[in-house]
N, C-alpha and C positions, 0 to 999 in steps of 0.2 A: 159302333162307336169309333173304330179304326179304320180308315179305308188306307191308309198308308203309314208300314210301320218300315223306322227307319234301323239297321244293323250297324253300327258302326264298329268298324273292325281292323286292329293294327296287326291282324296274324297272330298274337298271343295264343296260348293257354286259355284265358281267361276270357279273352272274346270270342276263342271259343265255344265257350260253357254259354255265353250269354247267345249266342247264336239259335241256342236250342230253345230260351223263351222267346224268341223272336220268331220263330218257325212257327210255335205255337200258338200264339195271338195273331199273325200272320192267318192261321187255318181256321182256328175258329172266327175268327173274323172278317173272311173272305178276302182279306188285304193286300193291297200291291205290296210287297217286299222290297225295298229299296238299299242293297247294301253298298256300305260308303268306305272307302280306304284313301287317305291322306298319305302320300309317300313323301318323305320329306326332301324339302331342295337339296340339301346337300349328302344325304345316300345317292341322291340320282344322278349328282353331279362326280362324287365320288365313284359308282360304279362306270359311270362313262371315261372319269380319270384311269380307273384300272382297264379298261377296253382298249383302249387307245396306248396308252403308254407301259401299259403291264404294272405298272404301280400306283399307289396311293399314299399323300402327302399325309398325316396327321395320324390320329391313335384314333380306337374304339369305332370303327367303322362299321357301319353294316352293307355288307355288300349280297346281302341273300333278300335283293329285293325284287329281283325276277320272278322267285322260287315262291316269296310270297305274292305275289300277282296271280301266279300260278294255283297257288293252295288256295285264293282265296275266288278265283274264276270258278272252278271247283267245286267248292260249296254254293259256289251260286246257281250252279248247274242242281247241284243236288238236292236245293230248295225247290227249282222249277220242277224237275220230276217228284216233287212228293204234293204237285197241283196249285203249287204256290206260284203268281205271276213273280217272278224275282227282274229285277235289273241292276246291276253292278257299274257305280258312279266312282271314277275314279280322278285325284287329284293331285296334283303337287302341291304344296307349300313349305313354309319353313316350319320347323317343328319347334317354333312357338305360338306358333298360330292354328294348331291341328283343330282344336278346339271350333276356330271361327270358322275353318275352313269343313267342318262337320254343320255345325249350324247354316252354314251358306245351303251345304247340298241339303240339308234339311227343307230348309226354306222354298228352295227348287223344285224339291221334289212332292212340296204339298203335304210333308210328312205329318202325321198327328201323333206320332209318339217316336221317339229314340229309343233303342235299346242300345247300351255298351256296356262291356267289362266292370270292372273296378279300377282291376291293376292291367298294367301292359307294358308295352317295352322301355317303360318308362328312363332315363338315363339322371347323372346326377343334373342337368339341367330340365328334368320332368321334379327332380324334388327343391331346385329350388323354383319354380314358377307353378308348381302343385300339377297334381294329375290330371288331365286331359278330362276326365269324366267329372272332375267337381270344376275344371273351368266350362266344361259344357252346362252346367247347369244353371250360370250365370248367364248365357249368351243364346241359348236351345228358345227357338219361340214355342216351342211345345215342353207336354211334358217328356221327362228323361228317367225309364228305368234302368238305374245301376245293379248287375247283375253283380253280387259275391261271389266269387268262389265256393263259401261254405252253403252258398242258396242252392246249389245243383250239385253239390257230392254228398251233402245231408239228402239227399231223396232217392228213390228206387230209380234205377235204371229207366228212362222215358218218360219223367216226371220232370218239368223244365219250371214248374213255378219258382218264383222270387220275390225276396220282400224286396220293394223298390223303395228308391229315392226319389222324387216328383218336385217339379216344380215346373209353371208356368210364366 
């Protein structure tokens, strides 16, 4: 049913719990893995302002986005070793566009299903233009499993089902 399921992943906690239904359907459905990380314009611009100048202008920055490129190359290696073809699609944009910029690599990548989080590093500008996962659902040409949190610590250790959210 799946020959291409997509990860989409902001380094959270929560994406990732949803990594592990993605691995899953990924296996039993012999499916290329495709995970997607959207880094937003202005961490990147920000971490380069701190490289260069040793400072950064403004508040609430995130500058550990090396560290998640890193953790999140990582996991992708550690999909391929468990048989799964993985490939790791990365992006910039602004981070009110993550959303479209998911659907894009979606699209590219032939993906027939999303898998993402719920919650992630969402900031007060994720709550006012709402979560990344419910504006993917409006924009995803396929359908979109939202993993909960309580979908993978309600089950035993190795158990990655979830009730999803779907739409086409």
């Amino acid at each position: 049913m799946f020959n291409n399921v997509m990860w989409a992943t902001d380094g959270s906690e929560n994406a990732d719990q949803a990594l592990g239904c993605a691995v899953q359907i990924a296996q039993r459905e012999n499916a290329h893995l495709h995970v997607a990380h959207v880094a937003h314009v202005a961490h990147v611009a920000h971490v380069v302002e701190k490289l260069v100048t040793g400072r950064v202008a403004g508040q609430n920055v995130r500058l550990d986005e090396p560290e998640l490129e890193a953790k999140i190359e990582a996991q992708t290696a550690t999909a391929a070793n468990q048989g799964i073809k993985a490939t790791l699609h990365r992006h910039v944009g602004p981070a009110a566009h993550v959303a479209k910029e998911l659907a894009k690599v979606a699209q590219e990548s032939d993906a027939d299903l999303i898998v993402i989080g719920t919650r992630g590093r969402s900031s007060l500008t994720g709550l006012m233009l709402g979560s990344v996962s419910q504006q993917l659902l409006h924009v995803a040409h396929c359908p979109v499993l939202a993993v909960p949190p309580a979908a993978v610590t309600q089950r035993e250790p190795g158990e990655h089902e979830a009730v999803a959210t779907t739409t086409s």
